[in-house]
PDB file of N, H, CA, C and O in Angstrom:
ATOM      1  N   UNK A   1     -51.619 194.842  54.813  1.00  0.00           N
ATOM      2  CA  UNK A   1     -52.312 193.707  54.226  1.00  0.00           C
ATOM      3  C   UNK A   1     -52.500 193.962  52.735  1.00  0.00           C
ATOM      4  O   UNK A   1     -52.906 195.039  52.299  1.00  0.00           O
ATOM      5  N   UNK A   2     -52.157 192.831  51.921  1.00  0.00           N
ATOM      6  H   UNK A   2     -51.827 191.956  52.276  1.00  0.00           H
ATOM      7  CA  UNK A   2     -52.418 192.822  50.552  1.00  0.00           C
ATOM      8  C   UNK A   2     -53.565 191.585  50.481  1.00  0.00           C
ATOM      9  O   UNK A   2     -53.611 190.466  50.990  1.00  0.00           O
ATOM     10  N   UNK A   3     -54.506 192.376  49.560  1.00  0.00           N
ATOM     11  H   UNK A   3     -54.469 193.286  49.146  1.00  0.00           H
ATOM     12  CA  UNK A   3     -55.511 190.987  49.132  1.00  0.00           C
ATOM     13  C   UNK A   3     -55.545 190.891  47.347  1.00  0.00           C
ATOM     14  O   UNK A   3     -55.505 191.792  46.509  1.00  0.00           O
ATOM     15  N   UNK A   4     -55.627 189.574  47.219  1.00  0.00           N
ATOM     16  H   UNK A   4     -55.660 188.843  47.900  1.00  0.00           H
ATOM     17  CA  UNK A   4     -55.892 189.354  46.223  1.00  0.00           C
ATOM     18  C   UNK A   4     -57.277 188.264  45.818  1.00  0.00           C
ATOM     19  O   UNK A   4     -57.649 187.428  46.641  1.00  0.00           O
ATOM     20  N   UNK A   5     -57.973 188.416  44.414  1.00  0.00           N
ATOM     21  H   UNK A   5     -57.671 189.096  43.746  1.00  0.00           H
ATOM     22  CA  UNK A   5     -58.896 187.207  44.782  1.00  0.00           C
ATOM     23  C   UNK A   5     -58.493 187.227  43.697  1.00  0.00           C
ATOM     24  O   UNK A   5     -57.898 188.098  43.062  1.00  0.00           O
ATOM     25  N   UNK A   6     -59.093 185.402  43.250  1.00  0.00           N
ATOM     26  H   UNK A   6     -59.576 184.694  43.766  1.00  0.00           H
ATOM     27  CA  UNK A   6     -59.207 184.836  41.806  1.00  0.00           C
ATOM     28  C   UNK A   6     -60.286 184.493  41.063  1.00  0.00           C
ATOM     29  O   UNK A   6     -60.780 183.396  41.326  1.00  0.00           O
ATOM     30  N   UNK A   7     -60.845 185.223  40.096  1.00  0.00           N
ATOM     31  H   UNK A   7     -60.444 186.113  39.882  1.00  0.00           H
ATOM     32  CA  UNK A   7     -61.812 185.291  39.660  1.00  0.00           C
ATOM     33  C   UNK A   7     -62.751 184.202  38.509  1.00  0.00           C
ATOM     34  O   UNK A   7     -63.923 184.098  38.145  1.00  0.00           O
ATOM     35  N   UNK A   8     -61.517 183.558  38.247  1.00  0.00           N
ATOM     36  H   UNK A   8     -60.565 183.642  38.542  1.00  0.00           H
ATOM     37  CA  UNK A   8     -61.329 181.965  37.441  1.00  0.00           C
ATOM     38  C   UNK A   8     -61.765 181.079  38.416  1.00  0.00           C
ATOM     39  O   UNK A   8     -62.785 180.481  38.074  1.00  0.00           O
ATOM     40  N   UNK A   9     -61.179 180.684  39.927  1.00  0.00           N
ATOM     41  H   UNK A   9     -60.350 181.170  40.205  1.00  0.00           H
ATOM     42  CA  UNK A   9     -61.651 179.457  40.448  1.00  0.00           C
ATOM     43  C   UNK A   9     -63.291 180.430  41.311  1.00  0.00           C
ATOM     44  O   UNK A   9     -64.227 179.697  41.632  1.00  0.00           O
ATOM     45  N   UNK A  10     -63.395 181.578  41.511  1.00  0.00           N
ATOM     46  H   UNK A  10     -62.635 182.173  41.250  1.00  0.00           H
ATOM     47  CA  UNK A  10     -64.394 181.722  42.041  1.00  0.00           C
ATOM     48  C   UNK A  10     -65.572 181.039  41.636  1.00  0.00           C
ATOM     49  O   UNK A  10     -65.915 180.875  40.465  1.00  0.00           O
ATOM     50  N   UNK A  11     -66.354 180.534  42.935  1.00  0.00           N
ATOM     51  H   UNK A  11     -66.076 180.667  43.886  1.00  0.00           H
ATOM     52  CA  UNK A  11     -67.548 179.529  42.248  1.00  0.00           C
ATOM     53  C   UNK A  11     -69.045 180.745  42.629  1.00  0.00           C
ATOM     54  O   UNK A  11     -70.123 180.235  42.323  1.00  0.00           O
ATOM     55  N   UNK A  12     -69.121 181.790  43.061  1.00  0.00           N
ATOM     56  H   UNK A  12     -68.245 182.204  43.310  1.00  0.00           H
ATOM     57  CA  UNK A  12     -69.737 182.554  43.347  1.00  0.00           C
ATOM     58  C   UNK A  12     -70.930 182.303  44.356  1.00  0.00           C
ATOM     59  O   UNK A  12     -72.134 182.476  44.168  1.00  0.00           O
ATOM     60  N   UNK A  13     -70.219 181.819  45.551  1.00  0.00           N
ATOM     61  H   UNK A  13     -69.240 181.678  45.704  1.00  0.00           H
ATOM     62  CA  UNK A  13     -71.101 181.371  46.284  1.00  0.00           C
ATOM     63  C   UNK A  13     -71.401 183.169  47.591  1.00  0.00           C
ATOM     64  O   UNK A  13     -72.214 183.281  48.509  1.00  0.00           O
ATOM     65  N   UNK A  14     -70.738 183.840  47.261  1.00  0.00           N
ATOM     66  H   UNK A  14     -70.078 183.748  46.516  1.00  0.00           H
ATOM     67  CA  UNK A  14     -70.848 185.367  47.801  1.00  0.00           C
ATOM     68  C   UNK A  14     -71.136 185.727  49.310  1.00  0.00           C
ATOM     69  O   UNK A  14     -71.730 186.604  49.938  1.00  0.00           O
ATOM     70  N   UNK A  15     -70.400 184.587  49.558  1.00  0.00           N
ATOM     71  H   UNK A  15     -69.917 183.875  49.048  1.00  0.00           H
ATOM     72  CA  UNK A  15     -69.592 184.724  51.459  1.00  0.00           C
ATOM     73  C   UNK A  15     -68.693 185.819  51.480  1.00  0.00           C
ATOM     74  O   UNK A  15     -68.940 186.628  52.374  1.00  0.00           O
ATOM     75  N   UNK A  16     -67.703 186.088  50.742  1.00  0.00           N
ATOM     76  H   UNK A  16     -67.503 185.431  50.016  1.00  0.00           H
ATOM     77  CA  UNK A  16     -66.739 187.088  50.211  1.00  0.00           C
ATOM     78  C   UNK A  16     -67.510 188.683  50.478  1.00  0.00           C
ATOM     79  O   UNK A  16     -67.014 189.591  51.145  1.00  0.00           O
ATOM     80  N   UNK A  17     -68.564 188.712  49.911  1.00  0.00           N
ATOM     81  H   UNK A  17     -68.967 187.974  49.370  1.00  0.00           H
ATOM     82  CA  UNK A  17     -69.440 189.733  49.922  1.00  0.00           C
ATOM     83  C   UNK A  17     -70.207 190.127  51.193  1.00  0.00           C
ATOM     84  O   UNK A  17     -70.452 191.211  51.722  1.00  0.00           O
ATOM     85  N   UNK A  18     -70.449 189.060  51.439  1.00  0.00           N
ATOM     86  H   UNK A  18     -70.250 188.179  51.008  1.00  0.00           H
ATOM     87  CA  UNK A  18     -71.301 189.342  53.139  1.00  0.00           C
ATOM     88  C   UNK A  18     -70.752 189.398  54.134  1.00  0.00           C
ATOM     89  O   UNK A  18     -71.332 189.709  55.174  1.00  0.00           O
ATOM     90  N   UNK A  19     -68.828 188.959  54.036  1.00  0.00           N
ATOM     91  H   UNK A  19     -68.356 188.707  53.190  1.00  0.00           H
ATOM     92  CA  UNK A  19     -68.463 189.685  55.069  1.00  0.00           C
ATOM     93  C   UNK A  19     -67.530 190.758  54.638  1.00  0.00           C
ATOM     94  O   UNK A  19     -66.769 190.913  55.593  1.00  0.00           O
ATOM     95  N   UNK A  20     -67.296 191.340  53.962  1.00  0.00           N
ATOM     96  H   UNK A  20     -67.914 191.215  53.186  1.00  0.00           H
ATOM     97  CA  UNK A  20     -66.617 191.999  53.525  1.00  0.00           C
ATOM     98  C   UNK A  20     -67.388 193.045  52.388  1.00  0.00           C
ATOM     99  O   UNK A  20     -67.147 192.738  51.221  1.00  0.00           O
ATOM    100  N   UNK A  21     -68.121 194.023  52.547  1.00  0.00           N
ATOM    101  H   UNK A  21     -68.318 194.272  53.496  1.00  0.00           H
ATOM    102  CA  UNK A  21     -68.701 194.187  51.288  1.00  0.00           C
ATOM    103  C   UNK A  21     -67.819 195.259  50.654  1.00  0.00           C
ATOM    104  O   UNK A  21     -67.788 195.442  49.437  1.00  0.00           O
ATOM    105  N   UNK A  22     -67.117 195.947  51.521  1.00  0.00           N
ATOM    106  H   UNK A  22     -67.142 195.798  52.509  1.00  0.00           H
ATOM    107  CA  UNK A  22     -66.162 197.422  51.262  1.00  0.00           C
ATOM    108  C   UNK A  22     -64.819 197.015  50.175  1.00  0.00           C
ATOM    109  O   UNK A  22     -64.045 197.717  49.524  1.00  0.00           O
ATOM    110  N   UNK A  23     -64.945 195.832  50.311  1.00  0.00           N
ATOM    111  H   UNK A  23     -65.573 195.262  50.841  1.00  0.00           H
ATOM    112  CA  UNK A  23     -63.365 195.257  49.960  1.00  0.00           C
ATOM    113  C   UNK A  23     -63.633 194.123  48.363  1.00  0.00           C
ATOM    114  O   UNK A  23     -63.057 193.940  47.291  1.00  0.00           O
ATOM    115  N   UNK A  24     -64.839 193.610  49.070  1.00  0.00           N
ATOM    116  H   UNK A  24     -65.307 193.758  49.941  1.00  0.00           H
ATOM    117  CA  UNK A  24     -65.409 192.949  47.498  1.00  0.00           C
ATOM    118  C   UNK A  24     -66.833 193.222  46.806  1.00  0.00           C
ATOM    119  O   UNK A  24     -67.814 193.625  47.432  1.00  0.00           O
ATOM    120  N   UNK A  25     -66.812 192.942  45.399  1.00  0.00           N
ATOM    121  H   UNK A  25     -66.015 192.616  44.891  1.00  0.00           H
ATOM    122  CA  UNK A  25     -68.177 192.842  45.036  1.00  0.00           C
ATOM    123  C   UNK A  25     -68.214 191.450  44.049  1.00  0.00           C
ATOM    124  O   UNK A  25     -67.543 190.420  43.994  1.00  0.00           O
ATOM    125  N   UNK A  26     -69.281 191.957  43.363  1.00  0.00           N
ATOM    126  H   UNK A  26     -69.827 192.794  43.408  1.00  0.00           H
ATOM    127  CA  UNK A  26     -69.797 190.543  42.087  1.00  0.00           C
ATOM    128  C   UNK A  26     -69.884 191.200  41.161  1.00  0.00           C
ATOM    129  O   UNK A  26     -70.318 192.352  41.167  1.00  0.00           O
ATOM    130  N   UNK A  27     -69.350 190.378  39.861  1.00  0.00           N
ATOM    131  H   UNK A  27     -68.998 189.442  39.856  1.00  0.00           H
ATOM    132  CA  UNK A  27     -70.225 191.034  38.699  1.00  0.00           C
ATOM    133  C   UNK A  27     -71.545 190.717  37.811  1.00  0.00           C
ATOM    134  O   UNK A  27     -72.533 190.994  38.490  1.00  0.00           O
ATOM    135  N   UNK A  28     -71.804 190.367  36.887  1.00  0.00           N
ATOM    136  H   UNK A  28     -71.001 190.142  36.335  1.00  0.00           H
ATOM    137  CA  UNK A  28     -72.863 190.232  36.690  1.00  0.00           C
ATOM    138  C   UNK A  28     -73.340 188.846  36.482  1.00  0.00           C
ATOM    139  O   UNK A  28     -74.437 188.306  36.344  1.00  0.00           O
ATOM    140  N   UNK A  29     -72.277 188.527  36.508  1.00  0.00           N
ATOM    141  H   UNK A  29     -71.385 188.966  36.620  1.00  0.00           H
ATOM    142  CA  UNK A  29     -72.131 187.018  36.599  1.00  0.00           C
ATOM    143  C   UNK A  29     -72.247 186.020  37.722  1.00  0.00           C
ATOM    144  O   UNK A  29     -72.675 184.867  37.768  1.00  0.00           O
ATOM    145  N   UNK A  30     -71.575 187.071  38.865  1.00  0.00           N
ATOM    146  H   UNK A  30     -71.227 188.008  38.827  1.00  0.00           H
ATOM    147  CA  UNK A  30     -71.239 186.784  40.609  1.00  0.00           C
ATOM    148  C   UNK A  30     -70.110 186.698  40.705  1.00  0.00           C
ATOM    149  O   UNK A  30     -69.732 186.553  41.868  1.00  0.00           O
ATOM    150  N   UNK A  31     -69.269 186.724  39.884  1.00  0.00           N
ATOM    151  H   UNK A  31     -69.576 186.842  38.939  1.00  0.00           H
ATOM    152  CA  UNK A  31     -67.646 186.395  39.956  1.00  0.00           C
ATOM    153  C   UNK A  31     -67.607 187.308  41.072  1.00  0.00           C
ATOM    154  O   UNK A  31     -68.523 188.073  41.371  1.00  0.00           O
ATOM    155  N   UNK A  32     -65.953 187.137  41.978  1.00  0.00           N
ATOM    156  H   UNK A  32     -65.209 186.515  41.735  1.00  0.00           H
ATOM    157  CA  UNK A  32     -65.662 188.147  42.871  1.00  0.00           C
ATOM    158  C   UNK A  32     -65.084 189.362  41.839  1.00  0.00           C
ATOM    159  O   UNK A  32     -64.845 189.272  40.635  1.00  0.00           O
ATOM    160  N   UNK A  33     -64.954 190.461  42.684  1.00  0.00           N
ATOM    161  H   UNK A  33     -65.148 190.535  43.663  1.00  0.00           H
ATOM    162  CA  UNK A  33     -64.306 191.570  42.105  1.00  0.00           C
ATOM    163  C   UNK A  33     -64.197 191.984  43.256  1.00  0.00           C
ATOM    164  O   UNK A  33     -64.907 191.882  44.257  1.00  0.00           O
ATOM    165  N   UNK A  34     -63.025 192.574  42.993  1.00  0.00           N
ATOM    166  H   UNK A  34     -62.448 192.657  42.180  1.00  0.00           H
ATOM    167  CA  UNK A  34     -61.645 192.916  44.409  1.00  0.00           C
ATOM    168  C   UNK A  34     -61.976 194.622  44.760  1.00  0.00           C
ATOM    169  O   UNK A  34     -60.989 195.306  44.489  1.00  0.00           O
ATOM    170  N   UNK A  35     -62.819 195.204  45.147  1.00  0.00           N
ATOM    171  H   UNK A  35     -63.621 194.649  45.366  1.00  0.00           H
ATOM    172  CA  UNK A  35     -62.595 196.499  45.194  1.00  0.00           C
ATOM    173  C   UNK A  35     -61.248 197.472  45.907  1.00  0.00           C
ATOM    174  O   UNK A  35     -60.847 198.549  45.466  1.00  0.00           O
ATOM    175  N   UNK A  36     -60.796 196.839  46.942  1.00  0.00           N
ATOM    176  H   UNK A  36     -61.122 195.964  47.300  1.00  0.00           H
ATOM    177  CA  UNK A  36     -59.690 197.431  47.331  1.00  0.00           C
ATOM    178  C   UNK A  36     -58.863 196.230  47.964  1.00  0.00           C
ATOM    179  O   UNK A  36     -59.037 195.423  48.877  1.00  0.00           O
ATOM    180  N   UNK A  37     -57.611 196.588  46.776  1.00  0.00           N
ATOM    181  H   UNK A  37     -57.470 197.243  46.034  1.00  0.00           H
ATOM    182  CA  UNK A  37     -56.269 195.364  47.209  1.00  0.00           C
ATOM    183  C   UNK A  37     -55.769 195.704  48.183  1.00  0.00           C
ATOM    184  O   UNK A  37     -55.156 194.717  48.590  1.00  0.00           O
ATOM    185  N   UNK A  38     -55.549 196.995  49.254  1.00  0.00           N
ATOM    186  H   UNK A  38     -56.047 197.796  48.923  1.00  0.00           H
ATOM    187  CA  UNK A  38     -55.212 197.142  50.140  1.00  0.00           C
ATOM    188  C   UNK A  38     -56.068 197.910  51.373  1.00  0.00           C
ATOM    189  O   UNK A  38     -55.690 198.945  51.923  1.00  0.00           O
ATOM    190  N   UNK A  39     -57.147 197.267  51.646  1.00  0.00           N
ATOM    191  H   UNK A  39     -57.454 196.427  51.199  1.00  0.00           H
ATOM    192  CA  UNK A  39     -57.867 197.929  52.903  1.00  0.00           C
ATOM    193  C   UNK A  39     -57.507 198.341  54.145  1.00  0.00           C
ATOM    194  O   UNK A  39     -56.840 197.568  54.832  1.00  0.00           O
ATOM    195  N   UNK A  40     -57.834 199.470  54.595  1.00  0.00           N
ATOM    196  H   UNK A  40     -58.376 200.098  54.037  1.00  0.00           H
ATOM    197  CA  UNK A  40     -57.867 199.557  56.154  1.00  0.00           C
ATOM    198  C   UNK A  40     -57.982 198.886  56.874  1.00  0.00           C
ATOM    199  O   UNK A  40     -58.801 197.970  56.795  1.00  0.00           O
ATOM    200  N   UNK A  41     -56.932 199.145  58.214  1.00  0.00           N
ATOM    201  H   UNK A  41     -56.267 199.889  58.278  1.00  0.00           H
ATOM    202  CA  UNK A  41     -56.812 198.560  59.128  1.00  0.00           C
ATOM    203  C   UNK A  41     -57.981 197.680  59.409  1.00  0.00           C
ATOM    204  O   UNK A  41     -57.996 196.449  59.404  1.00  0.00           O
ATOM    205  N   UNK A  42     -59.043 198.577  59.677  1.00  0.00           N
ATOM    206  H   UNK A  42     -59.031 199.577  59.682  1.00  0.00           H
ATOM    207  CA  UNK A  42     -59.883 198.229  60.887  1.00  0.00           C
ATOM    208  C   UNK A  42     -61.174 197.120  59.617  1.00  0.00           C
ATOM    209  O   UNK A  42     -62.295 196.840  60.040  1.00  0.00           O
ATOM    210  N   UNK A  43     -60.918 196.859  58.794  1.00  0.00           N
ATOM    211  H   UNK A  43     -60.007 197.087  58.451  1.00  0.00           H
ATOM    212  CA  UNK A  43     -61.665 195.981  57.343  1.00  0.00           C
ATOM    213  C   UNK A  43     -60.622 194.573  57.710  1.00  0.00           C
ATOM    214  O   UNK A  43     -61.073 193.470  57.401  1.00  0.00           O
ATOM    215  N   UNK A  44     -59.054 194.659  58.454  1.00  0.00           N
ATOM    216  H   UNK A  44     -58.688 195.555  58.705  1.00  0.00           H
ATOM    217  CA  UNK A  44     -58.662 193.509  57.978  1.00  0.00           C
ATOM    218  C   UNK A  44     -59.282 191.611  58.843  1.00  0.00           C
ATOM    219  O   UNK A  44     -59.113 190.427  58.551  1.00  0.00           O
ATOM    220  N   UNK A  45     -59.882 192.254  59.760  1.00  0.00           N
ATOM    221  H   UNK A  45     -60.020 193.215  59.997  1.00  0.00           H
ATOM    222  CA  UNK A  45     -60.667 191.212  60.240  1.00  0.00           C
ATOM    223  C   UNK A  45     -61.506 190.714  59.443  1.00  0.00           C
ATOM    224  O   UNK A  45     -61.534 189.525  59.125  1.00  0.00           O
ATOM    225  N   UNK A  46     -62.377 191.709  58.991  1.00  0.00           N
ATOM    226  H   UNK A  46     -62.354 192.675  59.249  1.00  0.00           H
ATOM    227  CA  UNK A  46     -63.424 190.408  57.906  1.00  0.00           C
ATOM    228  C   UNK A  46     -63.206 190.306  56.270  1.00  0.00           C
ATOM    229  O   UNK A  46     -64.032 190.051  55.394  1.00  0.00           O
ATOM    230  N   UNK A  47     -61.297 190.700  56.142  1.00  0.00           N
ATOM    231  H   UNK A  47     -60.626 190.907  56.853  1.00  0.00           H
ATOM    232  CA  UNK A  47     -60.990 190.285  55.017  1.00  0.00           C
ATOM    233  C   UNK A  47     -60.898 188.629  55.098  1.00  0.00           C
ATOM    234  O   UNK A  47     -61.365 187.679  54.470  1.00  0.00           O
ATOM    235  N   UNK A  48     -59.938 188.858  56.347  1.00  0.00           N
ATOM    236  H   UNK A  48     -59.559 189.630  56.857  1.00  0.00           H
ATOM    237  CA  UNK A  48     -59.492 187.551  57.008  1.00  0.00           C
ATOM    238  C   UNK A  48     -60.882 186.529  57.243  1.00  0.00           C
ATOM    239  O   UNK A  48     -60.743 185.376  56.834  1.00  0.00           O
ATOM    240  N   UNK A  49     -61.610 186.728  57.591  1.00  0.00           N
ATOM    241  H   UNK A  49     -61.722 187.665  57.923  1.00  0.00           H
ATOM    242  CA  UNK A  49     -62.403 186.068  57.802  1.00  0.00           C
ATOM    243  C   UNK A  49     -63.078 185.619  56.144  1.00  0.00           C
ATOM    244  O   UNK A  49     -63.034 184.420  55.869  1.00  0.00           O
ATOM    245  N   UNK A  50     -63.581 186.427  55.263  1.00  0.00           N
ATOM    246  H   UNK A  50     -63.616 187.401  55.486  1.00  0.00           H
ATOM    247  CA  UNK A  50     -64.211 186.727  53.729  1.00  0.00           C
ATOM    248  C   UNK A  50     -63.084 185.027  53.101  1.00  0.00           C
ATOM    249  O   UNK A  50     -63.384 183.953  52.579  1.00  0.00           O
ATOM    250  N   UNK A  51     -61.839 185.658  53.540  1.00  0.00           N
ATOM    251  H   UNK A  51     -61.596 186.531  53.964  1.00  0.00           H
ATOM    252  CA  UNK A  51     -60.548 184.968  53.099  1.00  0.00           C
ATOM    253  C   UNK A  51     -61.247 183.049  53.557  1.00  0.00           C
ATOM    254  O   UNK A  51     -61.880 182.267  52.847  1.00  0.00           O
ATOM    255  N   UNK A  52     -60.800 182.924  54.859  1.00  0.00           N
ATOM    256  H   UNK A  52     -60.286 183.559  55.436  1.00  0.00           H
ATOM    257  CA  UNK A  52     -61.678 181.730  55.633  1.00  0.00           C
ATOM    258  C   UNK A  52     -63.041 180.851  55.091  1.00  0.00           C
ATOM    259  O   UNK A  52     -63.218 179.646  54.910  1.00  0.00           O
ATOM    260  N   UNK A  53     -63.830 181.934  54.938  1.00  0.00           N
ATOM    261  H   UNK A  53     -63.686 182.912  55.085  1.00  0.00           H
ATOM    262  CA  UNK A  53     -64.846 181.275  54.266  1.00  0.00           C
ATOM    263  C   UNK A  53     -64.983 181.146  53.121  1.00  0.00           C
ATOM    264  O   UNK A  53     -65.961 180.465  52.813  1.00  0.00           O
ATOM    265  N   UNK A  54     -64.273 181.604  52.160  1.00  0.00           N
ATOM    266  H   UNK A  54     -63.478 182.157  52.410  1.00  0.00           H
ATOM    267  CA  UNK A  54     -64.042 180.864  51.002  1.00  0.00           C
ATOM    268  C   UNK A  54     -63.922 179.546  50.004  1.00  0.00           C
ATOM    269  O   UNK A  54     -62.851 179.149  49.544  1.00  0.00           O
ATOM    270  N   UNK A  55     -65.273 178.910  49.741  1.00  0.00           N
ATOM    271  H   UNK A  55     -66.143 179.232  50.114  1.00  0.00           H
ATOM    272  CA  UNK A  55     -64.931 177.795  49.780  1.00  0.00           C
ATOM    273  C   UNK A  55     -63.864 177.164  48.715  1.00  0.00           C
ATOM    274  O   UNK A  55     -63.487 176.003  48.877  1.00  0.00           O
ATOM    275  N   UNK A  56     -63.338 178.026  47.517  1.00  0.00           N
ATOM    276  H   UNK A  56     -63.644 178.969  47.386  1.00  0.00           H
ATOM    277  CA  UNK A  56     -62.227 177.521  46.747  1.00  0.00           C
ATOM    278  C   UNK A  56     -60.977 178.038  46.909  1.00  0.00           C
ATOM    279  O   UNK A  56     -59.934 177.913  46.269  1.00  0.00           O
ATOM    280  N   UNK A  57     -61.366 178.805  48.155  1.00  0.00           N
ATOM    281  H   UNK A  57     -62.214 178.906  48.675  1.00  0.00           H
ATOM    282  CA  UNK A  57     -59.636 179.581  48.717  1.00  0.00           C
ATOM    283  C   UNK A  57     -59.731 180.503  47.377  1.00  0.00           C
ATOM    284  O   UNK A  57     -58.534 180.266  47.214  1.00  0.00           O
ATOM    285  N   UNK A  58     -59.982 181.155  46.510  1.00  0.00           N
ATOM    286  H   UNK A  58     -60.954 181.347  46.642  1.00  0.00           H
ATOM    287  CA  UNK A  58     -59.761 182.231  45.890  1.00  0.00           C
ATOM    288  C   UNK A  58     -59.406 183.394  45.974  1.00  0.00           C
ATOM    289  O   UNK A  58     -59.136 184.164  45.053  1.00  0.00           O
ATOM    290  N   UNK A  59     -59.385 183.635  47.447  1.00  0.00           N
ATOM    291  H   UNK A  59     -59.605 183.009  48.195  1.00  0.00           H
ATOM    292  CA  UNK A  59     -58.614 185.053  48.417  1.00  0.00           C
ATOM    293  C   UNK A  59     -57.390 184.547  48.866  1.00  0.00           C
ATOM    294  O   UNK A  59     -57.153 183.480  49.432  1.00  0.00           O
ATOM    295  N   UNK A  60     -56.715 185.374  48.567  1.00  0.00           N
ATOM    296  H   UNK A  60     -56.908 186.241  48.107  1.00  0.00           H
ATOM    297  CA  UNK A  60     -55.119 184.879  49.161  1.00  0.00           C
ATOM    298  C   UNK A  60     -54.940 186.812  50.135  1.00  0.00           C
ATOM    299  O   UNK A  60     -55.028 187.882  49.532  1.00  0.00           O
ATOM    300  N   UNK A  61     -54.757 186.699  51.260  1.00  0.00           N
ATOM    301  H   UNK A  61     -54.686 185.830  51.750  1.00  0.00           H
ATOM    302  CA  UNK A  61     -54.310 187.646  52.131  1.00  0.00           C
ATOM    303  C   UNK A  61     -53.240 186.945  52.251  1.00  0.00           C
ATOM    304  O   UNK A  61     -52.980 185.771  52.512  1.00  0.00           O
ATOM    305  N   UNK A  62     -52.457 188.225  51.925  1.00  0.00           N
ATOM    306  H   UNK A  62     -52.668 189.179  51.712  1.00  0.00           H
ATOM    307  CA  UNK A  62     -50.550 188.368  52.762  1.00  0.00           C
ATOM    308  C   UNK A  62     -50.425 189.846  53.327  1.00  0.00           C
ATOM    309  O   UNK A  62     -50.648 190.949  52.828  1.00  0.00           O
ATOM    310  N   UNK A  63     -49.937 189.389  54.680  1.00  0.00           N
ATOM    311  H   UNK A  63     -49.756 188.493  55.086  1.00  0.00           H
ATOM    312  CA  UNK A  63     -49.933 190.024  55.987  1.00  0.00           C
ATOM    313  C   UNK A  63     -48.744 190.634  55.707  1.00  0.00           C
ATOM    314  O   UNK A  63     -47.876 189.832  55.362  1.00  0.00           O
ATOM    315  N   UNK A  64     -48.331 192.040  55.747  1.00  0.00           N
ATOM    316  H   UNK A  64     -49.037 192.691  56.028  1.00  0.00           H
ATOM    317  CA  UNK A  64     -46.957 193.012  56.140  1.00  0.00           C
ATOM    318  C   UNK A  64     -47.031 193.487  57.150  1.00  0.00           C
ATOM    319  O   UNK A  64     -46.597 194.635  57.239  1.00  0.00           O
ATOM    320  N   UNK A  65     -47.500 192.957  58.146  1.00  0.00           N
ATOM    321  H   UNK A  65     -47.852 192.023  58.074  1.00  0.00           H
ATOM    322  CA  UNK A  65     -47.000 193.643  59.551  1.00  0.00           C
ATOM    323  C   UNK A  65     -47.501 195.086  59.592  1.00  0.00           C
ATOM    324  O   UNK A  65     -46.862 195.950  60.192  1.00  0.00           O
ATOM    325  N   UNK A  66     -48.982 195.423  58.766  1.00  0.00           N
ATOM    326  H   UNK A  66     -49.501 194.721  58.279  1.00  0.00           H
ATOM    327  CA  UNK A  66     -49.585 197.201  58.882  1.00  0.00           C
ATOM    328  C   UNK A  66     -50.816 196.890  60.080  1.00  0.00           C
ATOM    329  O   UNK A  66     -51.770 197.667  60.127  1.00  0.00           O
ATOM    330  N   UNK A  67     -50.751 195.830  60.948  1.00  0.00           N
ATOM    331  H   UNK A  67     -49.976 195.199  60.910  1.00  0.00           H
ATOM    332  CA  UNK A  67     -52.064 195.714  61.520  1.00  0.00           C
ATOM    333  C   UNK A  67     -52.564 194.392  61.231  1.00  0.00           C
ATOM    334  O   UNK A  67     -53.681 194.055  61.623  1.00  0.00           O
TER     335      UNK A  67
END
């Protein structure tokens, strides 16, 4: 799994964060910030999910077949 977020359309509503906290943070602003573009296996459920609840889609997950 590769993640990416976008930190331009992020509206900082910090769903991203509450399910995912290992993988994202905020800055001081609330923007997202991506802590790890490629997480562990067992994180890719509530990337996927972080991804889902997103309300401007600013997470883009693409799946390589690691899990």
């Amino acid at each position: 799994m590769k993640v990416s977020a976008d930190r331009h359309t992020c509206t900082v509503s910090s769903l991203c964060v509450y399910k995912s906290p290992e993988v994202f943070d905020q800055d001081d602003d609330g923007h997202v910030i991506l802590l790890d573009s490629r997480p562990r296996t067992e994180l890719h459920e509530s990337v996927r999910d972080a991804a889902r609840s997103c309300p401007t889609r600013s997470i883009t997950v693409e799946e390589d077949g690691d899990g």
